[in-house]
C-alpha positions as CSV (number, residue, x, y, z in Angstrom):
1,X,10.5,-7.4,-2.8
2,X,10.1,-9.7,-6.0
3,X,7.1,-9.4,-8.0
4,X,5.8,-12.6,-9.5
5,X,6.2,-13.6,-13.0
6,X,3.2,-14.6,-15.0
7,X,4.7,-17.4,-16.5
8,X,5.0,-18.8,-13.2
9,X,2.5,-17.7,-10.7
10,X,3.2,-20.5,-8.4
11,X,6.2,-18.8,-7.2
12,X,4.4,-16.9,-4.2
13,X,1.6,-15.6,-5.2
14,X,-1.0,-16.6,-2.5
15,X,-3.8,-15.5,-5.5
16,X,-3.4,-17.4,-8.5
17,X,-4.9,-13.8,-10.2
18,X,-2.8,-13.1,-12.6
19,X,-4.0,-15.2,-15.2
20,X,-7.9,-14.8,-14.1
21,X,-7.1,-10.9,-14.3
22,X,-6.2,-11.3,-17.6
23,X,-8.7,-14.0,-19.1
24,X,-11.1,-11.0,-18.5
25,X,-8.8,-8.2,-19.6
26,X,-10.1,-5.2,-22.0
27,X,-9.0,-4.0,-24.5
28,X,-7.2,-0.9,-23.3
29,X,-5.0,2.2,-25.4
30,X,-1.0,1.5,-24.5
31,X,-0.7,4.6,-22.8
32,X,0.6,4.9,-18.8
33,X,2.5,7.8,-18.5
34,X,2.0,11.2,-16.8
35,X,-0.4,13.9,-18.3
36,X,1.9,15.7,-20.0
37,X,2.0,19.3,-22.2
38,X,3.0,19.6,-25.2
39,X,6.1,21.1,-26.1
40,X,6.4,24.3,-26.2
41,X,6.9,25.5,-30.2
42,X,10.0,25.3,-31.9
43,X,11.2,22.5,-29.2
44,X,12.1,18.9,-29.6
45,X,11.7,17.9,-25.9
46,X,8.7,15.8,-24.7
47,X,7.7,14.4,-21.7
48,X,9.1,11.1,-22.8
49,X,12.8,12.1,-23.7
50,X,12.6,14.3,-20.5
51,X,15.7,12.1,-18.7
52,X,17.8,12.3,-22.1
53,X,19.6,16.1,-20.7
54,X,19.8,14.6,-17.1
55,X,21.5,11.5,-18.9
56,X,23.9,13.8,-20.2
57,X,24.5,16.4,-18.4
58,X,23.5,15.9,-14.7
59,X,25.8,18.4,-13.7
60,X,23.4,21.4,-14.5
61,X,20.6,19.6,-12.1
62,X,22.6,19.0,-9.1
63,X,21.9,22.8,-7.7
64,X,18.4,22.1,-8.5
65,X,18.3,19.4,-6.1
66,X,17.1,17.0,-8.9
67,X,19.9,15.1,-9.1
68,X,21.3,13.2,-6.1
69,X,24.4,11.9,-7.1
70,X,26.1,11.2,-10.3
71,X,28.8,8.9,-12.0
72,X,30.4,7.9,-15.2
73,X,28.3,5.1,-15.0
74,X,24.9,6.4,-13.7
75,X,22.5,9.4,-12.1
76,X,20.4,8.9,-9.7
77,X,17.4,11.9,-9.0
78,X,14.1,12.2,-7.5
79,X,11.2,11.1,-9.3
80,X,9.4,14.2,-10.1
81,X,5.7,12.5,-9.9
82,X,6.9,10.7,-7.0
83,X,4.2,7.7,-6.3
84,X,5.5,7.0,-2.4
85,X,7.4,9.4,0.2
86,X,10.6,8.3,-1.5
87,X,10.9,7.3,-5.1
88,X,14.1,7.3,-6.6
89,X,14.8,6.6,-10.6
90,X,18.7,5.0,-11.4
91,X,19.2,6.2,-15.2
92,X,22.4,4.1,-16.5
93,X,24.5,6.5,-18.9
94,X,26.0,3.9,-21.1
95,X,25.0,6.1,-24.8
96,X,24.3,2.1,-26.4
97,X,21.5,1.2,-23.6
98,X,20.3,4.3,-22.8
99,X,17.6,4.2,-25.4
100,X,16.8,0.5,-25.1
101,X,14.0,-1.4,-23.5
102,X,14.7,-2.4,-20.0
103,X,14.4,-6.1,-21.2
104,X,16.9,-5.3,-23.8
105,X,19.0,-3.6,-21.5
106,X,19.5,-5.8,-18.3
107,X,18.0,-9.0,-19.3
108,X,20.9,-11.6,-20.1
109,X,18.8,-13.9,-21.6
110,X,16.4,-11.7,-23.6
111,X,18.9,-9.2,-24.5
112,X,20.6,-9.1,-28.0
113,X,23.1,-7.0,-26.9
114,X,26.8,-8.0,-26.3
115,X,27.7,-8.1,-22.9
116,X,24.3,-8.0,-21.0
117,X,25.2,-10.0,-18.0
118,X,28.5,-8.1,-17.1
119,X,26.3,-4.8,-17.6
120,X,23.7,-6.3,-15.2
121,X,26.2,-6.8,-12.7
122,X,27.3,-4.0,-12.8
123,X,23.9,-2.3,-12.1
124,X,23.5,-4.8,-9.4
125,X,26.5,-2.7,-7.2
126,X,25.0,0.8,-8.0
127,X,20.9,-0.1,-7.1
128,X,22.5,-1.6,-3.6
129,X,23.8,1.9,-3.2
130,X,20.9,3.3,-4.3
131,X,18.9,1.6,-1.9
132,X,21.7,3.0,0.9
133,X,20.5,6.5,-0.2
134,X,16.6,5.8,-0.4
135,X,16.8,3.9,3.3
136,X,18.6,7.1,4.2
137,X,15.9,9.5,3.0
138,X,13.1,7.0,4.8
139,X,15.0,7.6,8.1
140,X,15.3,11.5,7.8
141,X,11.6,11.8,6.2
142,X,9.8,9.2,9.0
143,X,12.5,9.3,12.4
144,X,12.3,5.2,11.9
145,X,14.4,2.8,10.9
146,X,13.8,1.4,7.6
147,X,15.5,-1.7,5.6
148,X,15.7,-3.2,2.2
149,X,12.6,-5.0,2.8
150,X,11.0,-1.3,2.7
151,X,11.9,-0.6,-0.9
152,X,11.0,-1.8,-4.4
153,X,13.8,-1.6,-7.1
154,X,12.9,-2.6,-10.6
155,X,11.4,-1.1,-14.0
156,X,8.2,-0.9,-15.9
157,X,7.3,-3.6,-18.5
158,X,6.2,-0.8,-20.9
159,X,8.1,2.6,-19.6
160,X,6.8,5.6,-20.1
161,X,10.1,7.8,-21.0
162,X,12.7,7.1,-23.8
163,X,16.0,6.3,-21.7
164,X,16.8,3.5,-19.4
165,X,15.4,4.0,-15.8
166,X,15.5,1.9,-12.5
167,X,12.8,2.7,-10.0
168,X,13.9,2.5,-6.3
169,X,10.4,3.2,-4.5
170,X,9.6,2.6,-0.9
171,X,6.8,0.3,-0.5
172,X,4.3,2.6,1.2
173,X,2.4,3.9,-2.3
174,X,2.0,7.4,-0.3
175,X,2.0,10.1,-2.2
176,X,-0.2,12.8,-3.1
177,X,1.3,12.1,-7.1
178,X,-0.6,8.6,-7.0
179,X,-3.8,9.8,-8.4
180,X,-5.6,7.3,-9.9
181,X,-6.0,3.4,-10.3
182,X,-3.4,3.0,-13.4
183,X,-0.7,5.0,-10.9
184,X,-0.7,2.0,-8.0
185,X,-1.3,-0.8,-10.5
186,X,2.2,0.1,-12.3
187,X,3.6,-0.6,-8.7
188,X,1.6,-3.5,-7.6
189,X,1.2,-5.5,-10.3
190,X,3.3,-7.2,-12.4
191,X,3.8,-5.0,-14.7
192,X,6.1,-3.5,-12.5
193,X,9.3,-6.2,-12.8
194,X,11.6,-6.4,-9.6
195,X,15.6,-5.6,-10.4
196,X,16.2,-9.1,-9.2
197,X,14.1,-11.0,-11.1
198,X,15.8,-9.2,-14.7
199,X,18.6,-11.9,-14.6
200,X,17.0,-15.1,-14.9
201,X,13.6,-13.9,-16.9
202,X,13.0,-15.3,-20.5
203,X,11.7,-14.2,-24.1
204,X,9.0,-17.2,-22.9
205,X,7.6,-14.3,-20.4
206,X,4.4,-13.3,-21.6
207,X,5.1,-9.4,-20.5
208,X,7.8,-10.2,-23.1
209,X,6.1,-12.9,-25.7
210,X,3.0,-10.3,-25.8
211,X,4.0,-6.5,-26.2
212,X,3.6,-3.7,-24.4
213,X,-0.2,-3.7,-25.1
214,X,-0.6,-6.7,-23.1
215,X,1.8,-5.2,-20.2
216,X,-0.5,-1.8,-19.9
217,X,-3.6,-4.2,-19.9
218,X,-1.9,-5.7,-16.3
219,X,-2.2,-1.7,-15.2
220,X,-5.2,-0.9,-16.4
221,X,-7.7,-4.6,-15.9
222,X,-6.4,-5.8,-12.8
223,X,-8.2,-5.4,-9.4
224,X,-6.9,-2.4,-6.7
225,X,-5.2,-4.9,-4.0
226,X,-3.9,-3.4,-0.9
227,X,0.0,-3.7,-0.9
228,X,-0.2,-4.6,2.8
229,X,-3.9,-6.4,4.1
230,X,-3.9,-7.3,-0.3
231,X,-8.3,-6.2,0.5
232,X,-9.3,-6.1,-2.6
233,X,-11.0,-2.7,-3.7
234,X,-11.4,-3.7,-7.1
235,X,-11.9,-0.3,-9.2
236,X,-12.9,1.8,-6.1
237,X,-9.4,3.8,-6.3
238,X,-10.9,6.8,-3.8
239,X,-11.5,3.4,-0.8
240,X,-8.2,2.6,-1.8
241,X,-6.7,5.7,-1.3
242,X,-8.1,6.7,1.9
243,X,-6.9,3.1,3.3
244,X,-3.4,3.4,2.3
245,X,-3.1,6.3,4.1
246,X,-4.4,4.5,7.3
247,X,-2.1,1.3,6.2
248,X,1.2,4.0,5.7
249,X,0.3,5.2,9.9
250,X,0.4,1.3,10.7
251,X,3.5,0.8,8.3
252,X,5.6,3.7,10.1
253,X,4.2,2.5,13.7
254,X,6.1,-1.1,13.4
255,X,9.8,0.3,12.8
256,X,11.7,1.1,15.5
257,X,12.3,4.6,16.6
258,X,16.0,5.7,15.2
């Protein structure tokens, strides 16, 4: 499920909103991520370097249940402020992208780094089977079968923690974590960039051309739109919320019993 890039909202978009949205942004503070606490004294950890041990040493999770699986190459866990019933994050382990930008990270043609198109590739093979184990936990969760076309995989334009992280989200926003409007906008907007769209974007995109500021002003300015019906409940967040719940009933009512 591709989201559309600003600097070409012709590409199948049926509103032409992004650029209206943003004509009448506000000026809003770059911040997006959970409320966190602060750490407790004496510690270095924060809420944003909170992946860096996972990153490193997933083994000590796995009894926890927080991490899923594990590789030389990458660990995949739950989300622990899930926004929908399943919401996976991929963190790549390679120790010279870990701490970069996604755009840095898996964009060929944005990236500086050496070898960016072989390392998107070969994140490419690990979100398919990712997406396996997310379809899976759909099934078990729901009794329905679920596809591809039931998932989201891509990163935040401005991410809130320090190491390299691929959402894998199913597309039903369900979730008693997604609290308030800036939660579903990083989802349903474009700040959120799909997986597939990382290869062919450009410096000339203006999530990249105009900062993080500009990214969190997507979250934070744009309209409430219905993932499914796209009603539009502007800043009513509470409407919204109480219809996603009757648009996740209808979601789960067109798969087939598995």
């Amino acid at each position: 499920m591709a989201e559309p890039n600003p600097s070409d909202m012709s590409s199948g978009v049926k509103r032409n909103a992004f650029s209206v949205l943003m004509a009448s942004a506000k000026k809003s503070k770059p911040s997006h991520r959970e409320p966190t606490s602060k750490s407790a004294p004496g510690s270095h950890a924060s809420f944003r370097d909170a992946l860096g041990p996972l990153v490193q040493n997933p083994e000590s999770a796995v009894r926890t249940g927080e991490v899923i699986k594990y590789t030389n190459d990458y660990v995949l866990i739950h989300d622990k402020f899930p926004k929908a019933s399943v919401h996976l994050l991929i963190l790549p382990r390679d120790p010279t992208r870990t701490k970069l930008h996604p755009f840095q990270a898996l964009c060929p043609h944005v990236s500086k780094v050496s070898e960016t198109e072989e390392f998107y590739d070969q994140m490419s093979k690990v979100v398919r089977d990712c997406e396996d184990v997310a379809i899976n936990q759909l099934e078990e969760q729901h009794g329905r079968k679920f596809t591809t076309e039931d998932l989201k995989v891509g990163i935040h334009s401005a991410p809130s923690m320090s190491n390299l992280h691929i959402h894998v989200i199913s597309v039903d926003n369900y979730s008693e974590k997604l609290k308030n409007k800036k939660h579903y906008n990083t989802f349903n907007t474009p700040f959120f960039v799909s997986f597939d769209e990382l290869r062919s974007i450009t410096s000339d995109d203006a999530r990249i051309k105009n900062g993080p500021v500009y990214c969190v002003q997507i979250a934070n300015t744009s309209d409430l739109i219905c993932w499914r019906c796209e009603k539009n409940f502007q800043n009513q967040f509470k409407k919204l919320k109480d219809h996603l719940e009757e648009e996740f009933n209808l979601w789960k009512k067109e798969k087939a019993v598995a």
